[in-house]
KOLKOLTI-158869 format. One line per field, with one value per atom (N, C-alpha, C, O): chain; residue number from 1; atom name; x, y, z. Coordinates in Angstrom, 1 decimal, always signed. Example, Ala and Ser with C-alpha at 12.3 -4.5 7.8 and 13.67 -1.06 7.14 Angstrom:
<pts>
chaine	[A;A;A;A;A;A;A;A]
num	[1;1;1;1;2;2;2;2]
atome	[N;CA;C;O;N;CA;C;O]
px	[+13.2;+12.3;+13.2;+14.2;+12.8;+13.7;+12.9;+13.4]
py	[-5.7;-4.5;-3.3;-3.3;-2.2;-1.1;+0.0;+1.1]
pz	[+7.8;+7.8;+7.8;+8.5;+7.1;+7.1;+7.9;+8.0]
</pts>
This chain:
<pts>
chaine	[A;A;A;A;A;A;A;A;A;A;A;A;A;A;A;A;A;A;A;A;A;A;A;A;A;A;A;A;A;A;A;A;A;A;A;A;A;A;A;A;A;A;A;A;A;A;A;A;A;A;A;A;A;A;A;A;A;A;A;A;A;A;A;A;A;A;A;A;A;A;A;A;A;A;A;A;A;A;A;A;A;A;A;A;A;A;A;A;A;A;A;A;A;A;A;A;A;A;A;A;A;A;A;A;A;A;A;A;A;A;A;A;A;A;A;A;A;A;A;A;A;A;A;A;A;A;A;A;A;A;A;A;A;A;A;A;A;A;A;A;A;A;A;A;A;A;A;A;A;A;A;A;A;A;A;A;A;A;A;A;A;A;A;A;A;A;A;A;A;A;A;A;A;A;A;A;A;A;A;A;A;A;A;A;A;A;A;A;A;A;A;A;A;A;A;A;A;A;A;A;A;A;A;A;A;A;A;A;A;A;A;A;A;A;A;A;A;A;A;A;A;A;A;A;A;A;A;A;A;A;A;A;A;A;A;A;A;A;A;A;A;A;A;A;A;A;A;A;A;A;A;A;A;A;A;A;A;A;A;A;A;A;A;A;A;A;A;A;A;A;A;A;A;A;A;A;A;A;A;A;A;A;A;A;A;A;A;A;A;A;A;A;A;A;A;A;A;A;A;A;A;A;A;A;A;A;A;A;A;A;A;A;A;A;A;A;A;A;A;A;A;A;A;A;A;A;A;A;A;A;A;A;A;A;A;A;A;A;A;A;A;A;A;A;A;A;A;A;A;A;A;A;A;A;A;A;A;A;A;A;A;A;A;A;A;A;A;A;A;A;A;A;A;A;A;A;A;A;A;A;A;A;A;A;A;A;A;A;A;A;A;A;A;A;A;A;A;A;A;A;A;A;A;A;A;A;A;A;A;A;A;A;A;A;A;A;A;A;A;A;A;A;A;A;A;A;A;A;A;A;A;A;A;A;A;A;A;A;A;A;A;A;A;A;A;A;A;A;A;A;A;A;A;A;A;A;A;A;A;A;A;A;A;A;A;A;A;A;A;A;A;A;A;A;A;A;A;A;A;A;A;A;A;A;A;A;A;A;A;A;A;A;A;A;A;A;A;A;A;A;A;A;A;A;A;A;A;A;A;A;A;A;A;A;A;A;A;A;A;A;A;A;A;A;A;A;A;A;A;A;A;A;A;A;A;A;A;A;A;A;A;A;A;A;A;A;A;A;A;A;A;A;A;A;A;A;A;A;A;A]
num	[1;1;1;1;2;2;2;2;3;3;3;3;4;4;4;4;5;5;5;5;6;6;6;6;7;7;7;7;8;8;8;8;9;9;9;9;10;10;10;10;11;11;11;11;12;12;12;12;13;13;13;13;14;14;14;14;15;15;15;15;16;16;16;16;17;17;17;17;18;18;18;18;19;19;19;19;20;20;20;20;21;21;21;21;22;22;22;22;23;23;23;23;24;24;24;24;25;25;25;25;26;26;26;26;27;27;27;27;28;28;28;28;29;29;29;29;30;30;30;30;31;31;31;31;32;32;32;32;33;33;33;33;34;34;34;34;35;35;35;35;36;36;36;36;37;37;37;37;38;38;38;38;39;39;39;39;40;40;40;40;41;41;41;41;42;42;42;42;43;43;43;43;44;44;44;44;45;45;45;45;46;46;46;46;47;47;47;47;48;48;48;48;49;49;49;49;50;50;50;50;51;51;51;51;52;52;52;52;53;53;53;53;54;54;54;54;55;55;55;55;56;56;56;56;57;57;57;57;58;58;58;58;59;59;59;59;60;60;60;60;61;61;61;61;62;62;62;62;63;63;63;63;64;64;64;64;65;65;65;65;66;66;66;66;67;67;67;67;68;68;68;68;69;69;69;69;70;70;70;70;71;71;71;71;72;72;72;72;73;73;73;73;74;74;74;74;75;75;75;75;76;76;76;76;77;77;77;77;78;78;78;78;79;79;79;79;80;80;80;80;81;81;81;81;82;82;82;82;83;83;83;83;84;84;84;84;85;85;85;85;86;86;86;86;87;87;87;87;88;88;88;88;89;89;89;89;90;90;90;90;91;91;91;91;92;92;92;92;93;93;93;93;94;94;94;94;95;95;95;95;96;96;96;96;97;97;97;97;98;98;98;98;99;99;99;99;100;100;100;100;101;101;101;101;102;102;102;102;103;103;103;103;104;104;104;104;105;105;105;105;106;106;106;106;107;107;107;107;108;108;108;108;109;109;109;109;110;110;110;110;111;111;111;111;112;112;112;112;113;113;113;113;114;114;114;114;115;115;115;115;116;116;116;116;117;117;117;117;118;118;118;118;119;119;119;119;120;120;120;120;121;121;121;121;122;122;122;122;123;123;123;123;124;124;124;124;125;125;125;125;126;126;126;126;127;127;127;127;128;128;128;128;129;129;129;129;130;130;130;130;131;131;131;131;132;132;132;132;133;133;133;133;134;134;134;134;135;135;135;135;136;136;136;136;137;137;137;137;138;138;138;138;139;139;139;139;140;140;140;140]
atome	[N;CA;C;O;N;CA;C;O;N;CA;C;O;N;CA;C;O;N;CA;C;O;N;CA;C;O;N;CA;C;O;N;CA;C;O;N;CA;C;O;N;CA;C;O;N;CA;C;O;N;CA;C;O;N;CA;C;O;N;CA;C;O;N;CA;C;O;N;CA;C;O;N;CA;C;O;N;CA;C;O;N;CA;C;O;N;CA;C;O;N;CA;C;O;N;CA;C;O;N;CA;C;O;N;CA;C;O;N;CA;C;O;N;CA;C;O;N;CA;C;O;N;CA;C;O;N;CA;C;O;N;CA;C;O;N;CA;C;O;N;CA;C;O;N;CA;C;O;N;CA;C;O;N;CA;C;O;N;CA;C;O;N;CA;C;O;N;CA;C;O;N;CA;C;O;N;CA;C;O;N;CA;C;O;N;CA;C;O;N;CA;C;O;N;CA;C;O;N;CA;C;O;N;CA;C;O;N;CA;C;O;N;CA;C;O;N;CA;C;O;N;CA;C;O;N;CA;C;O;N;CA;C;O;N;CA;C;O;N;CA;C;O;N;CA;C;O;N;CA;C;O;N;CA;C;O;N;CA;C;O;N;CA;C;O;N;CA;C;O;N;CA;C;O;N;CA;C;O;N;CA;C;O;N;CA;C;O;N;CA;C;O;N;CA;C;O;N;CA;C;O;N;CA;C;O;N;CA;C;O;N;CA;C;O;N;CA;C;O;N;CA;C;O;N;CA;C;O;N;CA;C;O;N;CA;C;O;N;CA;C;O;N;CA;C;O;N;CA;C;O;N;CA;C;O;N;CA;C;O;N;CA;C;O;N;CA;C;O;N;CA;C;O;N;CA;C;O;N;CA;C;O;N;CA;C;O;N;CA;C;O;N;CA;C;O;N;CA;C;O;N;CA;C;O;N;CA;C;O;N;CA;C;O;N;CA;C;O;N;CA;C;O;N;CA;C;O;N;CA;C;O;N;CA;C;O;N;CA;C;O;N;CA;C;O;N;CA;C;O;N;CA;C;O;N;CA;C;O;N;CA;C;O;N;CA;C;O;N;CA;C;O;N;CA;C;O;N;CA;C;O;N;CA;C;O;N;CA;C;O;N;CA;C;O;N;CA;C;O;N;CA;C;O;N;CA;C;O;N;CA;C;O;N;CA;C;O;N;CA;C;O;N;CA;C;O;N;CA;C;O;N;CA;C;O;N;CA;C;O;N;CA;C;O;N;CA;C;O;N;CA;C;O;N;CA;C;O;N;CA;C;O;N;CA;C;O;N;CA;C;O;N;CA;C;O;N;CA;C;O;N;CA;C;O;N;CA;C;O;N;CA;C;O;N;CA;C;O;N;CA;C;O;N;CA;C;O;N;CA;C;O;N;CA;C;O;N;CA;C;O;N;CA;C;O;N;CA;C;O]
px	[+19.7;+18.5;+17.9;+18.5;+16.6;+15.8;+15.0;+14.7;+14.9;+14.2;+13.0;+12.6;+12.1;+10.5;+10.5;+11.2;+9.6;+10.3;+9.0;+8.4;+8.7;+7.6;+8.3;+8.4;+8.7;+9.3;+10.9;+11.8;+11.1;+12.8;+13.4;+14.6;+12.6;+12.7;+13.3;+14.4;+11.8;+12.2;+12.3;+12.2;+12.4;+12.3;+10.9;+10.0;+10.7;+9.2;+8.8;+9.6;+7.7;+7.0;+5.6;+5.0;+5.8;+4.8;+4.8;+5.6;+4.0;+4.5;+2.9;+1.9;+3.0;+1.6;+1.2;+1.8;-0.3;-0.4;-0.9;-1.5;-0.7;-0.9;+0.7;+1.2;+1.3;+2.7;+3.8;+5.0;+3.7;+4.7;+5.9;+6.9;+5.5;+6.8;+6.6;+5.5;+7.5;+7.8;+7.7;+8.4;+6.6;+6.8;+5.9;+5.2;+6.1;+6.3;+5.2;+4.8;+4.3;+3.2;+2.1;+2.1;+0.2;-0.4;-0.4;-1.1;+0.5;+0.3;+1.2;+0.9;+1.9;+3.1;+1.9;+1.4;+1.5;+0.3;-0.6;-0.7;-1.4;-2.1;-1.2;-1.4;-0.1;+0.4;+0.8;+1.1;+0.8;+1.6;+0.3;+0.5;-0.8;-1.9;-2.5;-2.8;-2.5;-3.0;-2.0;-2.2;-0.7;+0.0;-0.4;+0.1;-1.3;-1.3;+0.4;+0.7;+1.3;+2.1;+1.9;+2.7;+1.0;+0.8;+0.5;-0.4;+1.4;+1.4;+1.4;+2.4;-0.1;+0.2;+1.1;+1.0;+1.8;+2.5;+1.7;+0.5;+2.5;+2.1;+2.1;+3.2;+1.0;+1.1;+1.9;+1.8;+2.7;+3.9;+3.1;+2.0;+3.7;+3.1;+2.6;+3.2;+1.0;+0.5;+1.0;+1.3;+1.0;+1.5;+0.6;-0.6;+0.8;-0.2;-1.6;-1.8;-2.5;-3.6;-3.1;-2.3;-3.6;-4.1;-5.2;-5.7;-5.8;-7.3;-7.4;-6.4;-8.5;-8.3;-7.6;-7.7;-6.9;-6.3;-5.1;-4.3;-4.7;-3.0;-2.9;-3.2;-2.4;-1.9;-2.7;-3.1;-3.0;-3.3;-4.3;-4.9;-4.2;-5.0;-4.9;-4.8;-5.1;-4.7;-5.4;-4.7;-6.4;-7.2;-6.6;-6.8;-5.5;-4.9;-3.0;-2.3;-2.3;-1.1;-0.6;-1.2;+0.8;+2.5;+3.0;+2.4;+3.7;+4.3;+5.8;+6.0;+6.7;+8.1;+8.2;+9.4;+7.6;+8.0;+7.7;+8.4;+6.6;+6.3;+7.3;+7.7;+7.5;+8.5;+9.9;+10.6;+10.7;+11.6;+11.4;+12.0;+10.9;+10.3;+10.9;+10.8;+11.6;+12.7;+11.9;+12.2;+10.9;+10.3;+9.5;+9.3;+8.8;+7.9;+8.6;+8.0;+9.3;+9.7;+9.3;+9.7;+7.8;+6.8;+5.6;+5.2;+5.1;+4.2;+2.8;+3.1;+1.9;+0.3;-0.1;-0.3;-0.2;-1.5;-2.9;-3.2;-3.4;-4.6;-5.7;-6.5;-5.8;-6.8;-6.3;-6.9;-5.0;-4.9;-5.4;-5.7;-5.2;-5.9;-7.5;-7.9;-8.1;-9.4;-9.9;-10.9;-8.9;-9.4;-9.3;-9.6;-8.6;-8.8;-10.2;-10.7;-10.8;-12.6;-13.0;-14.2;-13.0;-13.6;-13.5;-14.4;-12.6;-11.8;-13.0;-13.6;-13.5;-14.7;-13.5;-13.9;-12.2;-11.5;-10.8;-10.2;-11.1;-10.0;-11.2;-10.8;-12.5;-14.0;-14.3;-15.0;-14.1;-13.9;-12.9;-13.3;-11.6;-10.7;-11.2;-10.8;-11.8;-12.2;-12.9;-13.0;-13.6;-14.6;-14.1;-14.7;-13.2;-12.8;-12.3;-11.9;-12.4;-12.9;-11.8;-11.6;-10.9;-8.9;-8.7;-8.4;-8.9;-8.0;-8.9;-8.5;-9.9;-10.9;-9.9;-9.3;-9.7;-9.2;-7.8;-7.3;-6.8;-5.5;-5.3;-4.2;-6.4;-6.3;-6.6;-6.1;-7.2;-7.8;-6.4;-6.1;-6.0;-4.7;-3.5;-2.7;-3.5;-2.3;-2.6;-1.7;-3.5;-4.4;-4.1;-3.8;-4.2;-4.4;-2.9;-2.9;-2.1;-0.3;+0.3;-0.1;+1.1;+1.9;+3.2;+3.8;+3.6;+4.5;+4.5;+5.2;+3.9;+3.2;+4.3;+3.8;+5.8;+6.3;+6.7;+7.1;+6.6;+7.2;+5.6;+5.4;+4.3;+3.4;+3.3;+3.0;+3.5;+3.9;+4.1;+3.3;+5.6;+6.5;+5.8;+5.9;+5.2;+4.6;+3.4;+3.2;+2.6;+1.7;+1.6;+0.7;+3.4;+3.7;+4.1;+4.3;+4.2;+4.4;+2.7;+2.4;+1.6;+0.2;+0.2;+0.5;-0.1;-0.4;-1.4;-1.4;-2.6;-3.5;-3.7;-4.3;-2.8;-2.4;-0.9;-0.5;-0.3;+0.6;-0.6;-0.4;-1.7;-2.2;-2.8;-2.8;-3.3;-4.6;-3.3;-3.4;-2.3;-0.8;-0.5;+0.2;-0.8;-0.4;-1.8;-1.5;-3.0;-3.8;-4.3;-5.1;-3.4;-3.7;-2.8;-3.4;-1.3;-0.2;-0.6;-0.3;-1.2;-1.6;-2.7;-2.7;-3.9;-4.1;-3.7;-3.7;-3.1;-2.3;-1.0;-0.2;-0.8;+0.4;-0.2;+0.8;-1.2;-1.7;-1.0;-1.2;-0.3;-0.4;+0.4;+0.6;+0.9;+1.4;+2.6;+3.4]
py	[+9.1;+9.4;+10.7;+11.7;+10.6;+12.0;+12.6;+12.0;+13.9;+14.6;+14.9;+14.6;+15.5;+16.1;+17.1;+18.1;+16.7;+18.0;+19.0;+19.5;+19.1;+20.4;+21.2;+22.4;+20.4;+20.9;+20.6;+21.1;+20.1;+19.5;+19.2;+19.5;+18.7;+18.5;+17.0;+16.7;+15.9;+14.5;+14.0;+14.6;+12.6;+11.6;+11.4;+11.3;+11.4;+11.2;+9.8;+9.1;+9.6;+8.5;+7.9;+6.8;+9.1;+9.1;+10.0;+10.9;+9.8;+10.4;+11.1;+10.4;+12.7;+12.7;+12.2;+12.0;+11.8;+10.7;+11.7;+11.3;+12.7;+13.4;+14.0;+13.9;+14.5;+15.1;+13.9;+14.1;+13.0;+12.3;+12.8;+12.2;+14.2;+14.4;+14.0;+14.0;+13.7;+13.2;+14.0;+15.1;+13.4;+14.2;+13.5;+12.6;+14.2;+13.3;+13.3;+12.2;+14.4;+14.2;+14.6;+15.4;+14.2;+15.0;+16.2;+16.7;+17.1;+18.5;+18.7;+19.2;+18.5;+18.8;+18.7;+19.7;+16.9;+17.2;+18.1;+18.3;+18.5;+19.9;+20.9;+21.2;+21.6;+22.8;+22.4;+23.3;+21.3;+21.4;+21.1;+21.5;+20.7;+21.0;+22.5;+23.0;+22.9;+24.8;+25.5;+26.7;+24.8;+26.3;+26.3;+27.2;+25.2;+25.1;+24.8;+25.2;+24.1;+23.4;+22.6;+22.7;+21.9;+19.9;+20.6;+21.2;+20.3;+19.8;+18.3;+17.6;+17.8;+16.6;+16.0;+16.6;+15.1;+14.4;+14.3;+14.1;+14.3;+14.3;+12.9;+12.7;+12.1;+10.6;+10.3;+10.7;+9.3;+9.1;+7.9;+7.5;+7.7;+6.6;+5.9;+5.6;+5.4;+4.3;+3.0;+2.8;+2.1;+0.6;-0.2;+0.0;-1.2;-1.6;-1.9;-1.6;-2.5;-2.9;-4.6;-5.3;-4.9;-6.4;-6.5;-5.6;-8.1;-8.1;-8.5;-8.3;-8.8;-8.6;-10.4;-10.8;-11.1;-12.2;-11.7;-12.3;-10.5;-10.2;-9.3;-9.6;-8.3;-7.6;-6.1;-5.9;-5.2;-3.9;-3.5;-4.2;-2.1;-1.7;+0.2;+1.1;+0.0;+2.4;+2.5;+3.1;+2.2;+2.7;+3.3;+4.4;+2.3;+2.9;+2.9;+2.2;+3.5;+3.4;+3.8;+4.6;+3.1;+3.7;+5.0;+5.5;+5.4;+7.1;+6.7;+5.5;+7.4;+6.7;+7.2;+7.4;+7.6;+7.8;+6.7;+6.1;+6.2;+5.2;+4.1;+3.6;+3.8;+2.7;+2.8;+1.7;+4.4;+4.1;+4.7;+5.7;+4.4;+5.0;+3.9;+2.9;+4.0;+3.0;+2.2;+1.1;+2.9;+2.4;+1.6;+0.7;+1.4;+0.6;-0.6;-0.2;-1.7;-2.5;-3.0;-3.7;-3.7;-4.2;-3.6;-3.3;-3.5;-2.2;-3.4;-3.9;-3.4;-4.3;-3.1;-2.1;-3.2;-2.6;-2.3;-3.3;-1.6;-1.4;-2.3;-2.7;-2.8;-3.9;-5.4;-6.5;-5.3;-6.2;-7.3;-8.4;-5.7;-5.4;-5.7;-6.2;-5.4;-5.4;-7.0;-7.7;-7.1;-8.9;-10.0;-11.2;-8.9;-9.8;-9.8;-10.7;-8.6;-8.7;-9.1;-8.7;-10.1;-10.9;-12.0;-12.6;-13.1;-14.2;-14.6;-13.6;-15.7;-16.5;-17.0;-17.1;-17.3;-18.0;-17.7;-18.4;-15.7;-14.9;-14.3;-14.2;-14.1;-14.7;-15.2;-14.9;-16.3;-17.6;-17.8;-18.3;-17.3;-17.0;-15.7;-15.5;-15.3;-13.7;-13.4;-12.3;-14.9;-15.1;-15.5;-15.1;-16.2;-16.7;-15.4;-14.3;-15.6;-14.3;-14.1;-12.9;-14.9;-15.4;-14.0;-12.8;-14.9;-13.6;-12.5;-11.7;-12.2;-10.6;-9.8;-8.8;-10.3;-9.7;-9.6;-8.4;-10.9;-10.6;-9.1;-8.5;-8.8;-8.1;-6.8;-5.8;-6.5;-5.4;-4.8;-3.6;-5.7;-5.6;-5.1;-4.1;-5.7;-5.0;-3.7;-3.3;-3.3;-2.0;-1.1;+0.0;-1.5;-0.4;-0.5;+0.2;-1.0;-1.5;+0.1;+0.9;+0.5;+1.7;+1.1;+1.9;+0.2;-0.1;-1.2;-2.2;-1.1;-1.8;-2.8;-3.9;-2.7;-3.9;-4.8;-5.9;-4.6;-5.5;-6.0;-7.2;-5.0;-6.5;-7.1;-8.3;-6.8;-7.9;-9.0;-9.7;-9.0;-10.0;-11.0;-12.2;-10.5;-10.9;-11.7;-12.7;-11.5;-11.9;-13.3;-14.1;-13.1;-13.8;-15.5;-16.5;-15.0;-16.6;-17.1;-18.1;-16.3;-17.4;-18.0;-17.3;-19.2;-19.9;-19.6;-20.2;-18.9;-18.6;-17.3;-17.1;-16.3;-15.2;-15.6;-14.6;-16.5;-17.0;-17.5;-17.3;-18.1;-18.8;-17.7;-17.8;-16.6;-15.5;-14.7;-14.6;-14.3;-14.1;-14.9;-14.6;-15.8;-16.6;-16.9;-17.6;-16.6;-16.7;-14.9;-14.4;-14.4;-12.7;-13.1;-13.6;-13.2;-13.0;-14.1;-13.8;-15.3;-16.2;-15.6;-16.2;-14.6;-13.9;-13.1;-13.2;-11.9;-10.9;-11.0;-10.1;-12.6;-13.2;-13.8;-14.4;-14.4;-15.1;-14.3;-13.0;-15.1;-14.8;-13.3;-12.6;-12.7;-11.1;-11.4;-10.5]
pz	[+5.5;+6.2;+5.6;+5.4;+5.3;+4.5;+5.9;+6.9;+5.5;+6.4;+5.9;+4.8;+6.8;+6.3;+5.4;+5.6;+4.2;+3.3;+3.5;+2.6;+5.0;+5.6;+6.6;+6.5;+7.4;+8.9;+8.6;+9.3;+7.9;+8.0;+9.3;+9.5;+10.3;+11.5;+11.8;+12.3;+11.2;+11.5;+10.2;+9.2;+10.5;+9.6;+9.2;+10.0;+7.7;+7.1;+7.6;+8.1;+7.4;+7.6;+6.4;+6.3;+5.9;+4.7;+3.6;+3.5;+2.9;+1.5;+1.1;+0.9;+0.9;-0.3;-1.4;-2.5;-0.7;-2.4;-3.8;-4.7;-3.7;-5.0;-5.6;-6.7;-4.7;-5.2;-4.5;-4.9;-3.8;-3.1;-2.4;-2.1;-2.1;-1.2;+0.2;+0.8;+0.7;+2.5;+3.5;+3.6;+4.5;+5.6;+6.4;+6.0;+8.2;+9.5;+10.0;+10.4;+10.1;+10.5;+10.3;+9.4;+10.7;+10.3;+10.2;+9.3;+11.0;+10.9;+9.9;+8.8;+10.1;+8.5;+7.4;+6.9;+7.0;+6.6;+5.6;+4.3;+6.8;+6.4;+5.9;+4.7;+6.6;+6.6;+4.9;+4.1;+4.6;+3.0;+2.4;+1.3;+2.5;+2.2;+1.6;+0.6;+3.5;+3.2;+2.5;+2.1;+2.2;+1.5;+0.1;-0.6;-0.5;-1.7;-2.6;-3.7;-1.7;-2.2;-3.1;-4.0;-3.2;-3.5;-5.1;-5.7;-5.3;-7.1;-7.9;-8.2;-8.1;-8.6;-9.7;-10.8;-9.7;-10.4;-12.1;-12.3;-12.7;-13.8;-14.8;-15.5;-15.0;-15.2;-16.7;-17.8;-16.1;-17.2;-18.5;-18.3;-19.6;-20.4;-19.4;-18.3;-20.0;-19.1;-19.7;-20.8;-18.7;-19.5;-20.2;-19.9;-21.3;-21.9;-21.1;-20.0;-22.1;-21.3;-21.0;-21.7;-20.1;-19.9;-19.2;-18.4;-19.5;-19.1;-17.2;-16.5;-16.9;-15.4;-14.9;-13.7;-15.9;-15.7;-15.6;-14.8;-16.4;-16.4;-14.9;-13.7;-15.4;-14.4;-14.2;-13.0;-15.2;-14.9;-16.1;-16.9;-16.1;-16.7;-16.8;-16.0;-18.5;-18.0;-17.1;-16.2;-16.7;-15.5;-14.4;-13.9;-14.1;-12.8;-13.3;-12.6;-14.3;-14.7;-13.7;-13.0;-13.4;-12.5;-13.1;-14.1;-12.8;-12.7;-12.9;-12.8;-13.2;-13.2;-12.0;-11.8;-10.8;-9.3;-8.8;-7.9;-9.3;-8.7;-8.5;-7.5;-9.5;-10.2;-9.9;-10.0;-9.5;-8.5;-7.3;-7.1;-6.6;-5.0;-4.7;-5.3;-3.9;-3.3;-2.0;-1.6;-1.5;-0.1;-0.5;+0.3;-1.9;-2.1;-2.8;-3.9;-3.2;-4.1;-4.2;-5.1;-3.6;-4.7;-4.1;-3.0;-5.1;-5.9;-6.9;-8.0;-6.3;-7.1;-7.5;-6.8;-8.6;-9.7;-8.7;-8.0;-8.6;-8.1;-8.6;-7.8;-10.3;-10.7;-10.2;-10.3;-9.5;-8.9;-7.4;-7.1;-6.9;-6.0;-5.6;-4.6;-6.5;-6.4;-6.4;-6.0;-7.1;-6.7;-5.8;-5.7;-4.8;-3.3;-3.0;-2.3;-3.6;-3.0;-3.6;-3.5;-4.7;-5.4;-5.0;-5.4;-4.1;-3.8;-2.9;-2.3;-2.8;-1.7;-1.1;+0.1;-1.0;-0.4;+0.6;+1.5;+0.2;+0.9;+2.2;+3.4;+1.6;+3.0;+3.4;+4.4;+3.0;+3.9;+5.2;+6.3;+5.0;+5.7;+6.8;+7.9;+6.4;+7.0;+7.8;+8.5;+7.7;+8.3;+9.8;+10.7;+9.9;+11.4;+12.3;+11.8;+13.7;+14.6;+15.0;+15.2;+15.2;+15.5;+14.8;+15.0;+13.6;+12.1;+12.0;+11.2;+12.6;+12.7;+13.3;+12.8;+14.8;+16.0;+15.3;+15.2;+14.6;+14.9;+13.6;+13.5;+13.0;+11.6;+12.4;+11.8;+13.4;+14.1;+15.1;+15.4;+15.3;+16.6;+15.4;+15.7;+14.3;+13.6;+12.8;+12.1;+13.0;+12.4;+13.5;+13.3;+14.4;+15.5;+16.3;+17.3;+16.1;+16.0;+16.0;+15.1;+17.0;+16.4;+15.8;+15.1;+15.8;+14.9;+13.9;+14.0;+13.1;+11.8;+11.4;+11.0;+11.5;+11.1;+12.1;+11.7;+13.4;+14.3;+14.3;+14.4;+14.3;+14.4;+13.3;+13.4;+12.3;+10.5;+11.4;+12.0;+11.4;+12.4;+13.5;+13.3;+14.5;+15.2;+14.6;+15.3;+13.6;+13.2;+12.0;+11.7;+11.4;+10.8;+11.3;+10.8;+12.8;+14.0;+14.1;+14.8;+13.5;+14.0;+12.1;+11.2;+12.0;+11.0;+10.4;+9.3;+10.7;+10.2;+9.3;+8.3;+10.0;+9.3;+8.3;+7.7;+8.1;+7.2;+5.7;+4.5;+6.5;+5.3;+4.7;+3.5;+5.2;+4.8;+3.7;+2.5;+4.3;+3.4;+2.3;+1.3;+2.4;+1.4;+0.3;-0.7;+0.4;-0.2;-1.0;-1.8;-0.3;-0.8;-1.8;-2.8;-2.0;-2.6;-4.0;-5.1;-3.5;-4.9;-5.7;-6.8;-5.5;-6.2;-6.7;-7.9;-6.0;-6.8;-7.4;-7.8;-7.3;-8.6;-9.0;-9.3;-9.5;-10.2;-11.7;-11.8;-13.0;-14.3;-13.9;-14.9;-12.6;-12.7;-12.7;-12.8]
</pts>
């Protein structure tokens, strides 16, 4: 079990996205903000290029933190990413008021994996899952 590396009080729950260290709350947060702690990470070899059919691009390279951060084990490329907003298929889907609300309800969720779970019993949010994941595998 890790502790907050601000307060050393609780369990992190998130990580700075410039230095990645752990910690619990917004106020933690800040305080590691204002102390001028946050030392950004320093970007490791970027990985090759590929085109926006492969996988990535220097534009957005992985970190060797990135790559063993144990919390994340799978990890999309950011140019991967961007191709969910290109998808008519994945707006089309987006479009229904079901999948508005059930996407709003798990956003505003204080516990983000039990409503995963929960969300993964409506068929419509299986299919919207399953048409994200066939883009950002496509050729990755």
């Amino acid at each position: 079990m890790q502790i907050c590396n601000v307060c050393s009080g609780e369990t992190p729950k998130y990580r700075c996205p410039a230095c990645r260290i752990r910690y619990c709350s917004l106020s933690c947060y800040k305080t590691h903000k204002a102390n001028d702690t946050c030392q950004p990470l320093k970007q490791s070899v970027p990985p090759p290029d590929q085109d926006l059919n492969g996988a990535y691009s220097n534009e957005d390279p992985w970190t060797v933190e990135d790559l063993l951060d144990d919390d994340h084990t799978d990890r999309v490329p950011l140019q991967r990413l961007r191709l969910l907003g290109k998808s008519e298929e994945l707006r089309e889907l987006l479009r229904n008021p079901h999948l508005r609300q059930l996407m709003r309800s798990l956003d505003a969720a204080d516990s983000k994996a039990d409503a995963i779970k929960t969300a993964m019993q409506e068929p419509l949010f299986v299919e919207l899952s399953d048409q994200c994941l066939q883009i950002v595998e496509n050729n990755y």
